[in-house]
C-alpha positions in Angstrom: 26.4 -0.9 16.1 25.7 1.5 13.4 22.5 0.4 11.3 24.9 0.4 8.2 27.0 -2.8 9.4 23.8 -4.5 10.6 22.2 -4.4 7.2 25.7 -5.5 5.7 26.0 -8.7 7.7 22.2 -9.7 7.8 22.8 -9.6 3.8 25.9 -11.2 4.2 24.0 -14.0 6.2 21.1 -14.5 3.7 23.1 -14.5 0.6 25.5 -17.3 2.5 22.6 -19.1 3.4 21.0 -18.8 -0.3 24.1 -19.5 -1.9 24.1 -23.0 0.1 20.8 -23.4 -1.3 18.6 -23.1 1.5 15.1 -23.0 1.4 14.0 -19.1 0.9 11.6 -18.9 3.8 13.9 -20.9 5.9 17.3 -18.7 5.3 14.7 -16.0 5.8 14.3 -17.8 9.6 17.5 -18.1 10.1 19.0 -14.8 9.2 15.7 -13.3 11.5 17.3 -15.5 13.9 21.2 -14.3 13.9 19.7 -10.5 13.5 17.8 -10.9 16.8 20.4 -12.9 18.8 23.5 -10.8 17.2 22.0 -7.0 17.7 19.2 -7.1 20.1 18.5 -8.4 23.7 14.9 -10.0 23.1 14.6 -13.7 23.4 14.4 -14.6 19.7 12.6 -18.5 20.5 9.6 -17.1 21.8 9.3 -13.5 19.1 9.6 -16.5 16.1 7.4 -18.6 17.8 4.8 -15.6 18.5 5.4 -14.1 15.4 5.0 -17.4 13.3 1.9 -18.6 14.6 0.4 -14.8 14.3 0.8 -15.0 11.0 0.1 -18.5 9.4 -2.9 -18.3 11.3 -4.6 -15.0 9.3 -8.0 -15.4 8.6 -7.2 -14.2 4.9 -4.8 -17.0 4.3 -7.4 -19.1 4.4 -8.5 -18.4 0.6 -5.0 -19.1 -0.6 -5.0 -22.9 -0.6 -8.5 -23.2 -2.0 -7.6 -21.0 -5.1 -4.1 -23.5 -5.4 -6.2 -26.2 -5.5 -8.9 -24.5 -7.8 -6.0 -24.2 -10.2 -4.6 -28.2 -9.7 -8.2 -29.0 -10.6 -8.0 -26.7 -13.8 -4.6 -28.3 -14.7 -5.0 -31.9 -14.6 -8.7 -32.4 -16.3 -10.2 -31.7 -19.2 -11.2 -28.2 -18.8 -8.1 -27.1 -19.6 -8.5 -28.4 -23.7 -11.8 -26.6 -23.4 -10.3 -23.9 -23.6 -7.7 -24.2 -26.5 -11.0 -26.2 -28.5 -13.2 -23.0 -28.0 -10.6 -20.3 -28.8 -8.8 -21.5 -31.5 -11.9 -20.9 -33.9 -12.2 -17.5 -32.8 -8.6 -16.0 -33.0 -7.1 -17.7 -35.8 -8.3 -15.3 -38.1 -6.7 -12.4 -36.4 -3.0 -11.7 -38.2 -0.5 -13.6 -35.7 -3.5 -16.5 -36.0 -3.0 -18.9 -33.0 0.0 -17.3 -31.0 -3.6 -15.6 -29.5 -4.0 -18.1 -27.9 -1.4 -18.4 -25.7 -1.8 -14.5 -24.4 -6.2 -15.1 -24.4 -5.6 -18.5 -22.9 -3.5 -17.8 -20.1 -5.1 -14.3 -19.5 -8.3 -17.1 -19.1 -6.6 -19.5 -16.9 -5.1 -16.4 -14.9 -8.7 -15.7 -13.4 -9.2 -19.2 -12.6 -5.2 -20.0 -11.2 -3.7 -17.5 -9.4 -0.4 -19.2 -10.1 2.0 -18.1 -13.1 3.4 -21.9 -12.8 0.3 -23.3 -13.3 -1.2 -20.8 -15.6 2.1 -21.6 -18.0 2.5 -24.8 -17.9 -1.5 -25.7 -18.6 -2.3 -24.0 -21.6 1.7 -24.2 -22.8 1.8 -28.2 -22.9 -2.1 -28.1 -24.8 -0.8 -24.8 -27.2 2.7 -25.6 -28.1 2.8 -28.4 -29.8 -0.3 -27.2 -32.2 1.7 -24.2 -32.9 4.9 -26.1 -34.1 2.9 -29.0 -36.2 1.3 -26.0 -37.5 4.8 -24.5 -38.5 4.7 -21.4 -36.2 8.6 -20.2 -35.6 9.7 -21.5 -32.6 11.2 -18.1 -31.0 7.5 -16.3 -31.3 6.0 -19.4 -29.6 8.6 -19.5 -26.8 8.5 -16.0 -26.0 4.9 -15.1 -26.3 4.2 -18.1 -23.8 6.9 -16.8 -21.3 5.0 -13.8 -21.6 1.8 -14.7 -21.2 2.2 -17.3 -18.5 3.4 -14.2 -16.3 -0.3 -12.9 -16.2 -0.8 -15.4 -13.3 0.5 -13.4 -10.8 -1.1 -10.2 -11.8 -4.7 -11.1 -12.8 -6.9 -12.4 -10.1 -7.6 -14.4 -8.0 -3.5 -13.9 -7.9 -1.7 -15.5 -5.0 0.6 -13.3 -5.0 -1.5 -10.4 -4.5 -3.0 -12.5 -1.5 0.3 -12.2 -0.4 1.2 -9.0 -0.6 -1.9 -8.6 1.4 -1.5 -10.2 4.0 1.9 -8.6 4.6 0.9 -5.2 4.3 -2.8 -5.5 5.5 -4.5 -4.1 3.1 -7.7 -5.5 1.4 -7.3 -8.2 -0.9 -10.3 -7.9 -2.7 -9.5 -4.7 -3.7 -6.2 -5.3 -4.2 -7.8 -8.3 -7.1 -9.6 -5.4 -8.2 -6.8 -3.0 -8.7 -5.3 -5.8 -10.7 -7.7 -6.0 -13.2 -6.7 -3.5 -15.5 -3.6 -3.5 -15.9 -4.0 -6.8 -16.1 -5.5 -6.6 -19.3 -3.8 -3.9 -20.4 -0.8 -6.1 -20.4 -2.5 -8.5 -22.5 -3.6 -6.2 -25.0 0.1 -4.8 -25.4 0.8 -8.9 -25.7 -2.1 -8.7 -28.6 -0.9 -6.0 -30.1 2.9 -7.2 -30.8 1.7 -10.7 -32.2 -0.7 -8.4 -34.4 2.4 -6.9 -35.7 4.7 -9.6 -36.3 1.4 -10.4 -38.3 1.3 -7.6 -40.5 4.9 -6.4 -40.8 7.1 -9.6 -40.9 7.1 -12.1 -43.9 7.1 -14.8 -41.3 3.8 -13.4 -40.0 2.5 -12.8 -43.6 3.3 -15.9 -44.6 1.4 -17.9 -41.6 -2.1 -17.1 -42.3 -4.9 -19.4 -40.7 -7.8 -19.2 -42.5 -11.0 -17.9 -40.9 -13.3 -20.5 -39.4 -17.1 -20.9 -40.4 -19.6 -19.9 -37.9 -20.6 -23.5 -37.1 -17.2 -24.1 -35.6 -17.0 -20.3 -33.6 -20.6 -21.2 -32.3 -18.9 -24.7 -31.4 -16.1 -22.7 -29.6 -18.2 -21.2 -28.1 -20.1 -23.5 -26.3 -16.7 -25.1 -25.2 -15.6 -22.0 -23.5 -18.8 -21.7 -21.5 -18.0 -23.8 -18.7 -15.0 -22.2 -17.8 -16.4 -18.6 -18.6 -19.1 -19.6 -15.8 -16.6 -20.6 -13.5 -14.6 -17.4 -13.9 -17.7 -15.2 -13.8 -19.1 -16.8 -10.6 -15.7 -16.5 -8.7 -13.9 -13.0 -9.6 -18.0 -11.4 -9.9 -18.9 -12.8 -6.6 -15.8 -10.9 -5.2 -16.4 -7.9 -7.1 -20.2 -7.1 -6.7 -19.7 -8.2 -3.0 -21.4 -11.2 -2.9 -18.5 -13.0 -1.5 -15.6 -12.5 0.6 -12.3 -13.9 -1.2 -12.5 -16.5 0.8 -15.9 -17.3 -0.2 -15.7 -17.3 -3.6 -12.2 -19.4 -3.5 -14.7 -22.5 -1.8 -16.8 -21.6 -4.8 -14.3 -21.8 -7.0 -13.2 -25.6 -6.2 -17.0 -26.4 -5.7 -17.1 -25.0 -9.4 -14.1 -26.4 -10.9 -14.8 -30.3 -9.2 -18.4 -30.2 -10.4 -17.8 -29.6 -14.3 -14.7 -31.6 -13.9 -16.9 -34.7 -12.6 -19.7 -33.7 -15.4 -17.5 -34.5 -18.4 -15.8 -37.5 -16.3 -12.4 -36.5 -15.7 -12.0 -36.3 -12.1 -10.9 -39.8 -11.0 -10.3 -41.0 -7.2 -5.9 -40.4 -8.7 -6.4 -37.2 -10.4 -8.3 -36.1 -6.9 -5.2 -37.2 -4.9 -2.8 -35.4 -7.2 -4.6 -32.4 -6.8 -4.5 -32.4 -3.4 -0.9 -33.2 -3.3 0.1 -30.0 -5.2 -1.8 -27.6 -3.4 -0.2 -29.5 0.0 3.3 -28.4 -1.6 2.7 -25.4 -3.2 0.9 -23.8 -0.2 3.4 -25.5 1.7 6.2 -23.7 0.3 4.4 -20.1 0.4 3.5 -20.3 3.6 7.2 -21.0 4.7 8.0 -17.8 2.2 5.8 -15.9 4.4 6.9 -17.1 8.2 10.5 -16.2 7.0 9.5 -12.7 6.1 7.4 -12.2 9.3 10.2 -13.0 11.4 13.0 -11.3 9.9 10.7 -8.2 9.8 10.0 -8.2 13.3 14.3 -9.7 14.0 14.8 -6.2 11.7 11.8 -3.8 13.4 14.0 -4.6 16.8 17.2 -4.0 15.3 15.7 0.1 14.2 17.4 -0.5 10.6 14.1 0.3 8.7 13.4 3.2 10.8 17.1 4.2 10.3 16.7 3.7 6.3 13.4 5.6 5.9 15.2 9.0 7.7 17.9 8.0 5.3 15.4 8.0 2.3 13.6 10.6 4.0 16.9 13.1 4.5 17.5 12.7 0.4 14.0 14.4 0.0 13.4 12.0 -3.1 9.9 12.6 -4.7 7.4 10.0 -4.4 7.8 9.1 -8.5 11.6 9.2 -7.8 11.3 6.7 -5.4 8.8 4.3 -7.2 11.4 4.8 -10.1 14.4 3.8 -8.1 12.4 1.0 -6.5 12.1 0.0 -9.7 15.4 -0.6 -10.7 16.5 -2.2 -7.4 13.6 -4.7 -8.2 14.4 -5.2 -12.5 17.7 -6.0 -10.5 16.9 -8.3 -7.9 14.9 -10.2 -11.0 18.1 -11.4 -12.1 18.3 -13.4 -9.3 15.1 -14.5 -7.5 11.0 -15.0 -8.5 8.3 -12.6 -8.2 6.9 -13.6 -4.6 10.5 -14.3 -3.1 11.6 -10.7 -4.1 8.4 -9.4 -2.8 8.6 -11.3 0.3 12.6 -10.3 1.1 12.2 -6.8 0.1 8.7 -5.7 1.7 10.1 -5.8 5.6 12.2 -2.1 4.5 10.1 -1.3 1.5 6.7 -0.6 2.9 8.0 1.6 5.9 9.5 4.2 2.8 5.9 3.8 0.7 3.7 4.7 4.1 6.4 7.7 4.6 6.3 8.6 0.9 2.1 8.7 0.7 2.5 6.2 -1.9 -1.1 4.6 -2.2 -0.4 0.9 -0.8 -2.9 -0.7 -3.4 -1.5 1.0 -6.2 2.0 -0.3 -5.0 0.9 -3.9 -4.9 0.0 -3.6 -8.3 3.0 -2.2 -9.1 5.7 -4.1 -7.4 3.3 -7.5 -8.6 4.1 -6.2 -12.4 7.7 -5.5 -11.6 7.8 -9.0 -10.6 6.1 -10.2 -13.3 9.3 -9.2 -15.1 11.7 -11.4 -12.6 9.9 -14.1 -14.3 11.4 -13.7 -17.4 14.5 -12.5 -16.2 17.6 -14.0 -17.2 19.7 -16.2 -15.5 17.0 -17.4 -13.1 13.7 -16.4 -14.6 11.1 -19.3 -13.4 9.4 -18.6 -16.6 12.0 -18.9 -18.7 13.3 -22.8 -17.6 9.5 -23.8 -17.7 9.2 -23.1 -21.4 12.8 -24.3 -21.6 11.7 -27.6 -20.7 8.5 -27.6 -22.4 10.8 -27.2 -25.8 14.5 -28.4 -25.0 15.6 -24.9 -26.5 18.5 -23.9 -24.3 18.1 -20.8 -22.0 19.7 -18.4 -23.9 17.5 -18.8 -27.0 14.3 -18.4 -25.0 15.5 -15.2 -22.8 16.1 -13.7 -26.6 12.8 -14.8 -27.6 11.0 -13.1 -24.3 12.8 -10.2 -24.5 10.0 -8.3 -26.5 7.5 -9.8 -23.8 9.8 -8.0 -21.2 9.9 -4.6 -23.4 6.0 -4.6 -23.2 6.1 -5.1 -19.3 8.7 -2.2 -19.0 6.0 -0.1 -21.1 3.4 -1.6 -18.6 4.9 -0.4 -15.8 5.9 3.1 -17.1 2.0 3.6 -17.8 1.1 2.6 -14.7 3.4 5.3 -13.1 2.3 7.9 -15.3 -1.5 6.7 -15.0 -2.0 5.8 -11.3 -5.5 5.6 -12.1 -5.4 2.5 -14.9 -5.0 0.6 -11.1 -6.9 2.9 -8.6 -10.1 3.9 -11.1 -11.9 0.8 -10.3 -11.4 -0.1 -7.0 -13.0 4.0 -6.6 -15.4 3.4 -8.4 -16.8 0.6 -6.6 -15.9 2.1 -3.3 -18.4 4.3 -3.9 -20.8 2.0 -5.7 -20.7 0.3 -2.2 
């Protein structure tokens, strides 16, 4: 059967199973399993079986539940209103006062999380209300949150990076590495725009917090140093090579339980909870990622990515034509699915045409992770975009509008990164060789 019609129904079989809302990873298993029993003579019990196990079982998974449950931790004590208590003094000066600290506070929380969930809904439900009492328009709140909270999947420790990984066996500490730039550089383009609306709209002009006295900076301060220690002893311990990622995850939740238990707020119940949301939530990714393994291998025995790469290969496209019309396909597919799902269904053909291309594969994983930072604010099924929905019982259609700056600034993102390879490759270099 021509690798044309193969593609066509195993699409047709995964949107069917999607549209019946089926589980993601598990209409990932099924459609593996119809591909393999449809177009190929191999047993397909056994390949899922092997191929399942093979990869639940990676060694490198193993830091992906800790940093979860690092993050549940974060969420549901008291560290969390450290960290609006110790920024507020020091960015409510700036012009755009405290809509800094939604961008500073989840770029913060990003390096402790991992998870763009967690990451927005912690520092949204402690900043949003302050910013309304306080009179702040409700569409610059809205949108510079959806924003924000997106830096959880590109800053480390980022599951999704630990993801992307896995799949494509490369190393995740360098991968964390890679992100770290542009990480911030997406923050700073975040900073920049609330400056603006600061300085050039009457709005801004007209909400001006006034500066606060040293005494209360030095206060902030002190409440932000607990959480500054955490984040320096996990991501440092990574990057000086102290730790493994692994490592410094069991670090992390060593960290995070023992300042949590010095100011008192982890109980016997808040313990439980925590564990019960890193259950579902690694729960969920790991099904993501036994979906994808099997369809890979259901599609590797089928030959349709070989038969798409000599496709891609017989168009002769350049490797920054290539990046630019994965791109597109992705800001596409955004419309319709999360950051990790569209990583996880479209990596199986992708990374066959980046190998063949000579794309760099970290540089990629920092790319295709920012490209799905932008599914997250995506309309009509941007995650992002229904947390802050329900956070401020605006309908959809007035937060997308309100993000919609926050997703100009990505696309900007993303273009630099293209142009500048090096804003994601420099450091990981650099301590390659340091090493």
């Amino acid at each position: 059967m021509e690798p044309t019609t193969i593609a066509l129904l195993i699409a047709a079989i995964l949107i069917l199973c999607l549209g019946m809302g089926v589980w993601i990873g598990a209409a990932l298993l099924i459609a593996g399993m119809f591909a393999m029993e449809l177009f190929t003579s191999r047993p397909a019990g056994p390949a899922m079986a092997t191929t399942v196990w093979t990869h639940i079982s990676l060694w490198g998974l193993a830091s992906l539940p800790l940093f979860v449950w690092m993050g549940e931790i974060l969420c549901r004590t008291r560290l969390s209103q450290n960290l609006f208590n110790g920024l507020s003094p020091l960015l409510r000066g700036m012009p755009g006062g405290l809509l800094h600290v939604n961008v500073v506070g989840c770029t913060a929380f990003s390096a402790i999380s991992g998870s763009s969930a967690a990451t927005l809904l912690t520092v949204g439900k402690i900043t949003m209300p302050e910013l309304k009492r306080r009179g702040y328009p409700d569409g610059m709140v809205a949108g510079t949150m959806a924003g924000a909270g997106t830096l959880g999947l590109l800053i480390p420790p980022s599951i999704t990076m630990i993801i992307y990984g896995i799949m494509v066996e490369e190393s995740i500490a360098q991968l964390f590495v890679a992100g770290v730039v542009p990480g911030l550089m997406l923050a700073l383009l975040f900073i920049g725009y609330n400056i603006g609306w600061g300085i050039l709209t009457q709005q801004g002009r007209a909400i001006r917090e006034p500066r606060a006295p040293l005494s209360e900076k030095l206060r902030g301060l002190t409440e932000l140093f607990p959480i500054s220690a955490l984040i320096i002893g996990v991501i440092g311990s990574i990057y000086t090579g102290i730790a493994a990622p692994t490592e410094a995850a069991v670090l992390g939740v060593a960290g995070a339980m023992a300042l949590a238990a010095f100011q008192r707020s982890l109980s016997i119940q808040v313990l439980a909870e925590t564990l019960m949301g890193t259950v579902k939530t690694t729960s969920m990714i790991i099904l993501l990622l036994a979906g994808s393994a099997f369809l890979t291998l259901a599609m590797g025995f089928t030959g349709l990515p070989r038969a798409l790469a000599e496709w891609i290969g017989a168009m002769e496209l350049s490797a920054t034509t290539l990046v630019l019309a994965l791109m597109v396909m992705y800001m596409i597919l955004g419309c319709f699915l999360d950051g990790i799902s569209m990583i996880v269904l479209t990596l199986a053909v992708v990374e066959p045409l980046i190998r063949s291309a000579g794309i760099d594969l970290i540089w990629f994983g920092v790319f295709v992770v920012l490209v799905g930072e932008m599914a997250l604010i995506t309309p009509p099924i941007g995650f992002n975009l229904f947390l802050v929905q329900g956070m401020t019982g605006r309908n959809i259609g007035f937060i997308a509008r309100a993000a919609a700056p926050m997703f100009g600034l990505m696309f900007v993102a993303v273009i630099l990164l293209i142009v500048f390879p090096e804003l994601a490759l420099w450091l990981p270099e650099a301590m390659s060789r340091q090493g």
